[in-house]
C-alpha positions in Angstrom: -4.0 15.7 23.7 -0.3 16.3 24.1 -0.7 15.5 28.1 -0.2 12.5 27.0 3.4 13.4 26.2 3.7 14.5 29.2 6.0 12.0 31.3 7.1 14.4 34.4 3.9 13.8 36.5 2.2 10.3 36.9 -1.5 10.0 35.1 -3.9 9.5 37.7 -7.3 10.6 38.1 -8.3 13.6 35.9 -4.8 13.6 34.2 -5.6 9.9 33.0 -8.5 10.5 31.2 -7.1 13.8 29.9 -4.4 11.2 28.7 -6.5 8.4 27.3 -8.8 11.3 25.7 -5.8 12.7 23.9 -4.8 8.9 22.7 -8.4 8.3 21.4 -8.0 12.1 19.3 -4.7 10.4 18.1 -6.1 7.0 16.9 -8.6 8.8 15.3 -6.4 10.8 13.2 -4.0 8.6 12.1 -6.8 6.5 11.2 -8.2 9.4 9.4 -4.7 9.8 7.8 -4.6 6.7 6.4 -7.6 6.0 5.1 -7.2 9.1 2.8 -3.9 7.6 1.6 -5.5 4.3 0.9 -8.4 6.2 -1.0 -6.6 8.4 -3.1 -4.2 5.2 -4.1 -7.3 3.2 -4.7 -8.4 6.4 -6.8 -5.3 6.2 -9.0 -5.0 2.3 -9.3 -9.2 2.7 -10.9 -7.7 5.9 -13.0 -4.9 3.8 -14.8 -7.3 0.6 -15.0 -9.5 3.1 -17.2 -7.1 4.2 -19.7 -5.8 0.6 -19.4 -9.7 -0.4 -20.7 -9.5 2.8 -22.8 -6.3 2.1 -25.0 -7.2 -1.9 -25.2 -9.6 -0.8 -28.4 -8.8 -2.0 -32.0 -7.8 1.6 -33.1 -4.9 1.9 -30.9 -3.6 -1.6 -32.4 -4.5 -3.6 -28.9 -1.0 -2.0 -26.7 -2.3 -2.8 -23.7 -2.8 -7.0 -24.6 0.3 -7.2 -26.0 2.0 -5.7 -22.9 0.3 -8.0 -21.0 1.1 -10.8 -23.0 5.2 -9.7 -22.6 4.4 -9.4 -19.0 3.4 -12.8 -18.6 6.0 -14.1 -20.8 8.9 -12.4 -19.2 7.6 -13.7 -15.7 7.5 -17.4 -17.2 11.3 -17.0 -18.5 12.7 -15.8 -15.3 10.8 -18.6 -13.3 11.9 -21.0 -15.4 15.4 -19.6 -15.5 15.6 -19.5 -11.1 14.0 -23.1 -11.4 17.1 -24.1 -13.4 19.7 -23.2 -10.6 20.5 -24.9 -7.9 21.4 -22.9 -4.6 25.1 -23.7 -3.2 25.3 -26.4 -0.3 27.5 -24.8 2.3 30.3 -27.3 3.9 
């Protein structure tokens, strides 16, 4: 794998596919590497949708509807507000 690397001596014939073996072991890997990170984010993201679901009922006086409710209200404000100005024409 780390023939690839290995820049002192040209890859031909058995040292090329020991070169493009090591580059598949690579792919693979990182590949491997960053579908665990994209899991365990997923896995998070479905963990806070949960107690988002959770806290929603009646008992807990409906935080996360209000929340969204500011959310959506603060994002209509500050479009509005950068609608409003007008950019600087330069000379």
């Amino acid at each position: 794998m780390l023939f690839y690397f290995f820049f002192s001596v040209e890859h031909t014939g058995p040292g090329k596919v020991v070169a493009r073996t090591g580059i598949m072991f690579l792919m693979i890997a990182f590949g491997a590497a960053f579908g665990y990170t994209v899991m365990a984010r997923m896995s998070l993201l479905i963990g806070r949708l949960t107690d988002l679901i959770e806290f929603t009922d009646p008992s807990y006086g409906r935080p996360s509807l209000w929340l969204l409710g500011l959310t959506i209200l603060t994002l209509v404000v500050m479009a509005r507000r950068s609608s409003g100005k007008q950019p600087k024409e330069e000379e």
